[in-house]
C-alpha positions as CSV (number, residue, x, y, z in Angstrom):
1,X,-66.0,-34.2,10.8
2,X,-65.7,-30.6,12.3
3,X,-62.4,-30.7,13.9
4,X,-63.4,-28.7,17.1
5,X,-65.9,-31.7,17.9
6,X,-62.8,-34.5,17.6
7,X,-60.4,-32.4,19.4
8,X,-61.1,-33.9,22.7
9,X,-60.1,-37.4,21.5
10,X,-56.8,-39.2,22.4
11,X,-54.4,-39.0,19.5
12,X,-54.0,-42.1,18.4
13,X,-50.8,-43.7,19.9
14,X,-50.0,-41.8,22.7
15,X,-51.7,-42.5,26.3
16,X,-54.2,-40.3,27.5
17,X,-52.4,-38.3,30.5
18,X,-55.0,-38.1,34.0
19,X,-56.2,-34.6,34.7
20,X,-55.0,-33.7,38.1
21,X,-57.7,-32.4,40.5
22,X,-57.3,-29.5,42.3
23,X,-55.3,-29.9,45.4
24,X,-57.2,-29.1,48.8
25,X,-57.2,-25.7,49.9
26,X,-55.7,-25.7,53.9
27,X,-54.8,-22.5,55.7
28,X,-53.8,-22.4,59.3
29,X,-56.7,-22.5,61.6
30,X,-57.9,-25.5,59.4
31,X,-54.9,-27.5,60.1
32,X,-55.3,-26.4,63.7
33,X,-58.8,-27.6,63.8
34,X,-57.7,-30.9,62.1
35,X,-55.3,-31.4,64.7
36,X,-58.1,-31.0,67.9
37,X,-60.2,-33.9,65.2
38,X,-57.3,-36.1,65.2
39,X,-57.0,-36.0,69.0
40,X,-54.5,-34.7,71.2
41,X,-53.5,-37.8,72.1
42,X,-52.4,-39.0,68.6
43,X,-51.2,-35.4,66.8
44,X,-48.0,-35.8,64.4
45,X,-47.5,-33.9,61.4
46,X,-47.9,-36.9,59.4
47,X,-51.4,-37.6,60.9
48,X,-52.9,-34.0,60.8
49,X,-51.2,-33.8,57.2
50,X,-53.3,-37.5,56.2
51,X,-56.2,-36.0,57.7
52,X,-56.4,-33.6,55.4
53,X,-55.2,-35.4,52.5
54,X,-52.1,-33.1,51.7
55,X,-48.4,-33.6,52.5
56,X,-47.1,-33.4,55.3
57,X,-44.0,-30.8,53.8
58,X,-47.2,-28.4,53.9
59,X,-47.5,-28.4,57.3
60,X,-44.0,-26.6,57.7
61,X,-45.2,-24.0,56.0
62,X,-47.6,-22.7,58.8
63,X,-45.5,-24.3,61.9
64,X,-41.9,-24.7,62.2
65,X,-42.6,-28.3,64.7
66,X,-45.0,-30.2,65.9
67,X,-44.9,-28.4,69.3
68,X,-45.9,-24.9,67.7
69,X,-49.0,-26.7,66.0
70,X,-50.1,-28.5,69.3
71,X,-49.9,-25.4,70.8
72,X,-52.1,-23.6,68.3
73,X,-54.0,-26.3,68.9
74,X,-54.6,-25.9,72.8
75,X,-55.5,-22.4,72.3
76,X,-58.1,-23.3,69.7
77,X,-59.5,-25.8,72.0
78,X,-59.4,-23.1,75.4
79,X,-60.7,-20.3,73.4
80,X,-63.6,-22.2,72.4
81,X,-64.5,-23.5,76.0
82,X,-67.1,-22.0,77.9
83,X,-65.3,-20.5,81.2
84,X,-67.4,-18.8,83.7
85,X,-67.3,-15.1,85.2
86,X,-65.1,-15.4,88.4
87,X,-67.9,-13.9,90.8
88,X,-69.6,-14.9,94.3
89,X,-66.7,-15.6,97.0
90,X,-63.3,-17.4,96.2
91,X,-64.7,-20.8,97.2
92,X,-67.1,-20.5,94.0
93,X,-64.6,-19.1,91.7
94,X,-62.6,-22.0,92.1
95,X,-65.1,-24.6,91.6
96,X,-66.3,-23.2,88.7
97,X,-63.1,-22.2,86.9
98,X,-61.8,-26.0,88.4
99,X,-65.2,-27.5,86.9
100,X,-64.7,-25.6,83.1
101,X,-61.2,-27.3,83.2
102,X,-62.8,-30.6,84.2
103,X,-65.1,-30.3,81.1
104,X,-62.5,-29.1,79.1
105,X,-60.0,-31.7,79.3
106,X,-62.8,-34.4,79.2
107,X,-63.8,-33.3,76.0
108,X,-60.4,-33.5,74.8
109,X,-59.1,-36.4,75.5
110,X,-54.8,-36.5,75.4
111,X,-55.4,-32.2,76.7
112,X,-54.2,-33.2,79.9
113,X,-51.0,-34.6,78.7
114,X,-50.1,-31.4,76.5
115,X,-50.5,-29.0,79.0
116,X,-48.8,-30.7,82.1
117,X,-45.8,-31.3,79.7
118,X,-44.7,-27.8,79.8
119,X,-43.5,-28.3,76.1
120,X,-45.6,-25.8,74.8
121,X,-46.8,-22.4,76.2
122,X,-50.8,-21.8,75.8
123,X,-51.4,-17.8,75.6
124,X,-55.3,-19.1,76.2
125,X,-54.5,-21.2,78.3
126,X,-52.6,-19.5,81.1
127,X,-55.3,-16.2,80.2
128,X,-57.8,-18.4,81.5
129,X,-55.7,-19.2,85.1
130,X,-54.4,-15.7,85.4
131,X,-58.0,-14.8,85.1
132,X,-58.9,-17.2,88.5
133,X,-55.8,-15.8,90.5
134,X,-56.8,-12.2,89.9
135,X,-60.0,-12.9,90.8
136,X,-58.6,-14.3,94.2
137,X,-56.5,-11.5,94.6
138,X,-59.5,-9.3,94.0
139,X,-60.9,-11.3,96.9
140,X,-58.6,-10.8,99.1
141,X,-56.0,-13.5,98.7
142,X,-52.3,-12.6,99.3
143,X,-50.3,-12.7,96.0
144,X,-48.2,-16.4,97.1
145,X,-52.0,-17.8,98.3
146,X,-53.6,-16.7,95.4
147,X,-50.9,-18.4,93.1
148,X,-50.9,-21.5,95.4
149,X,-54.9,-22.0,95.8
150,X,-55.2,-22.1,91.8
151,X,-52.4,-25.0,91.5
152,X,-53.7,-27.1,94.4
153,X,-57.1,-27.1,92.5
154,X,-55.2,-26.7,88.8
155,X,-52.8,-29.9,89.4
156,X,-55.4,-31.9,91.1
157,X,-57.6,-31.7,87.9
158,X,-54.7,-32.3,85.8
159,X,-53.9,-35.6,87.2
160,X,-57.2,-37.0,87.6
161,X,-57.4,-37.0,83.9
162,X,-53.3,-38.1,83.3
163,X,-53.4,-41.1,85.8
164,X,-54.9,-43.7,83.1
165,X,-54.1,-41.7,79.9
166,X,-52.4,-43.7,77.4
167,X,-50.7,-42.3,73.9
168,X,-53.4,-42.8,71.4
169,X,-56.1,-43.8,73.1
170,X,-59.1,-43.6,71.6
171,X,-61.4,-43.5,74.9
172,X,-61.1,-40.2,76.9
173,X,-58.6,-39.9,79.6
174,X,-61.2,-40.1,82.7
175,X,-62.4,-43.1,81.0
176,X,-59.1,-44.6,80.4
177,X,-58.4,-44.2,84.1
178,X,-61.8,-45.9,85.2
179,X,-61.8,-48.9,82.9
180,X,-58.1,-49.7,84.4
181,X,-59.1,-49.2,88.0
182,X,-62.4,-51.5,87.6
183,X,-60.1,-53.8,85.7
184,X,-57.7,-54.4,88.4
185,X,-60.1,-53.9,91.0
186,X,-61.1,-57.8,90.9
187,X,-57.6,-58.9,91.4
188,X,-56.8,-56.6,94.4
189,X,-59.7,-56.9,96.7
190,X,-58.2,-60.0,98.5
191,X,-55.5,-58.1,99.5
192,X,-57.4,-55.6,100.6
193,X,-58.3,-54.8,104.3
194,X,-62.1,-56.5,104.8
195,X,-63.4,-53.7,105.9
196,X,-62.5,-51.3,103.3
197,X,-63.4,-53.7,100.4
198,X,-67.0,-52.3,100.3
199,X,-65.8,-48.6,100.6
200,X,-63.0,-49.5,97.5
201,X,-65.6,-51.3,95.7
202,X,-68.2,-48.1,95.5
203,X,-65.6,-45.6,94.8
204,X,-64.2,-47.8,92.0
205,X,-67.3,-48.5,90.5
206,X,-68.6,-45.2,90.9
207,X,-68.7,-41.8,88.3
208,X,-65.2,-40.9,87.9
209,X,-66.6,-37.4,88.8
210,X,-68.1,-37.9,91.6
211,X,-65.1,-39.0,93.2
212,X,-63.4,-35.8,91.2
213,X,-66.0,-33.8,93.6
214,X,-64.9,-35.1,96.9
215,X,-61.4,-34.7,95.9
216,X,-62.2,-31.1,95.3
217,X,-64.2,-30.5,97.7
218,X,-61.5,-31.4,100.7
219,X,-59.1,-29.5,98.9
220,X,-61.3,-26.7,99.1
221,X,-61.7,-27.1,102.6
222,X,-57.8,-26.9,103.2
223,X,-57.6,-23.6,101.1
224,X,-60.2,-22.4,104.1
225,X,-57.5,-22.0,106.0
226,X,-55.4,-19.8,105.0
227,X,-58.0,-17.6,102.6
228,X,-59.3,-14.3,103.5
229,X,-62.3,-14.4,106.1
């Protein structure tokens, strides 16, 4: 038998040993991206780290904490968002730059969360707001009414998606919020005034974002007064 031809086979007695396949290839901006797929709501190193089937000791290598990687991950997420040009009048700028936040966060559900924390520090992120108050100071705006008109719209839009956001949740934020207003809606309405039970009834039953667009819409209004005429 030519030897060559048997050398693949097991010597007799001693177990074959399991070839070992080649362990997956991760760099950073892959574990970032697997940490926006496991949801911003749910990222640990241990989950991004099973989501890609490695350890999770490889993480460390690329982020010191789990901070650092959530961060890289908000600045993946912002830096792939489409934000508008800040142009037309300061009324405009900050309904667009307000609504690319709006569609931002609902895409992302947990987003919210991270960035009203303040435990991490998105370069994107605050790129994308200095970008608005310039704009407004560009406008017109003083320095202080600039800075203030942003957060009015900025923390609004942050706590409509927070209010009904739960750690892990698999449904988005917005969603989260709806589903526990119509859910307690039943249960409140007796307690309710008669005549705003209707009123209650269509705003709790209604888009989440339509009421979002009243919302901004009065706050708007009050930035009227003190913006540049």
């Amino acid at each position: 038998m030519n030897r060559a031809a048997g050398s693949n086979r097991p010597t007799p007695g001693r177990p074959r040993t399991p070839r070992l396949g080649r362990p997956p290839l991760v760099d950073r901006q892959s574990i970032v991206r697997a940490a926006i797929g496991v949801g911003f709501g749910a990222i640990t190193m241990t989950a991004v780290a099973e989501h890609l089937g490695i350890k999770h000791s490889t993480l460390y290598r690329y982020f010191a904490n789990r901070d650092e990687l959530i961060t890289a991950a908000v600045d993946l997420a912002v830096a792939e968002a489409s934000w508008p040009e800040p142009e037309g009048d300061w009324r405009n700028v900050l309904n667009e730059h307000t609504w690319a936040t709006f569609r931002l966060l609902d895409a992302n559900p947990g987003l919210a969360t991270q960035i009203g924390s303040l435990r991490i520090d998105s370069a994107a992120y605050g790129a994308v707001s200095h970008r608005a108050v310039t704009a407004l100071l560009d406008l017109g705006f003083g320095a202080e009414e600039a800075i203030l008109a942003h957060d009015l719209v900025h923390e609004q839009v942050l706590m409509f998606f927070t209010a009904g956001q739960r750690q892990g949740d698999a449904v988005g934020d917005i969603e989260r919020t709806a589903e526990l207003r119509r859910a307690m809606l039943e249960d409140a309405l007796p307690d309710v005034d008669p005549r705003l039970r209707d009123a209650l009834t269509h705003v709790v039953q209604g888009p989440p974002a339509d009421w979002f667009a009243r919302k901004l819409a009065v706050i708007l209004d009050g930035i009227a007064a003190f913006a540049p005429s």
